[in-house]
C-alpha positions, 0 to 999 in steps of 0.5 A, a space after each residue: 069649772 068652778 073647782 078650777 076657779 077657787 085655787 086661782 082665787 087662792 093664788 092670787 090672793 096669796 099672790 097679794 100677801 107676798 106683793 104687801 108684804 114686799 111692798 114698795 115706796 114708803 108705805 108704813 110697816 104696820 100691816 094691821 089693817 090688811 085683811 089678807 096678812 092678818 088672815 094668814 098670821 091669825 091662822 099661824 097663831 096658837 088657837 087659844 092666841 087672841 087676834 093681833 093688837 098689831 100687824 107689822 112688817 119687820 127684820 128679826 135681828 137674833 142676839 142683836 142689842 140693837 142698832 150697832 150691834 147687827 153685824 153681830 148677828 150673822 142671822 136676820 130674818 124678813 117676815 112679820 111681827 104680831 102683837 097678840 095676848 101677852 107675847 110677840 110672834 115673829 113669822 116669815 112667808 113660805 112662798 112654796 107652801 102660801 103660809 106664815 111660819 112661826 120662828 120665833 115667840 117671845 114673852 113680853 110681859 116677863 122680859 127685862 127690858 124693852 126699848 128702842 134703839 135709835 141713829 138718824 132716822 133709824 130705829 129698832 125695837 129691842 127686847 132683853 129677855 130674862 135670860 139676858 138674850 135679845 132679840 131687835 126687831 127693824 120695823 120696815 117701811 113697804 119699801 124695806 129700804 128704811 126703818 119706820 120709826 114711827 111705827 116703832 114708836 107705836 108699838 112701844 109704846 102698846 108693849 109698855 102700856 101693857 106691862 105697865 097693866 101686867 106687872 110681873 113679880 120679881 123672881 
């Protein structure tokens, strides 16, 4: 009877990771402080990964250069982005298989340049790497009917005060 117990807790609570991060209404991007996602996004992190700064929920716009450039971009991908060490991971829900999986890393510390993109009350963190890709990422509210700028903001700001404390060499 107990063993039966245990797969129906996980269920449930794995049920409760795809509810949050669907989410609904206005509730904030930022994920962080949900025990359960940041359980499951520590256990797809490389072992030697430090925990997350940051926990949010996202759209990953590949090649995008930010807003006005999305329609570009023929692929986007709802998951999490999570700030930990010196890189940024991106990671969609695999309902089928109740885990995160990893599509996406990239190298903040190294990249060219890192900004936001802004119209209205949209906004959309982008990244220039140094091999002049780029990645934007839409932080969205619980809703995912909007950006959440505000959220952008903050983590930003984390990234830009980690760079400023790890400047890389010019090569």
């Amino acid at each position: 009877m107990k063993r039966s117990a245990s797969p129906l807790r996980r269920l449930l609570a794995l049920g409760g990771i795809a509810a949050a991060l669907l989410g609904s209404g206005c509730e904030s991007s930022d994920l962080s402080k949900k025990a359960d996602i940041t359980s499951e996004v520590l256990i797809c992190l490389p072992p030697d990964t430090p925990a997350p700064s940051a926990v949010v929920r996202a759209v990953w716009f590949p090649n995008a250069k930010g807003i006005g450039s999305t329609d570009a971009s023929p692929v986007h991908v709802t998951g999490v982005l999570a700030l930990a060490g010196d890189k940024l991971w991106f990671m969609a829900w695999n309902d089928p298989e109740h885990h995160f999986d990893m599509l996406h890393v990239i190298a903040y510390l190294q990249a060219e340049r890192v900004a936001i993109s802004r119209l209205g009350t949209s906004a959309m963190l982008v990244i220039q790497s140094g091999n002049d890709s780029y990645d934007s990422f839409e932080l969205m509210n619980g809703g995912l009917f909007g950006s959440d700028p505000v959220v952008t903001q903050d983590l930003f700001e984390k990234i830009q005060a980690l760079r400023a404390r790890n400047p890389q060499p010019d090569l």
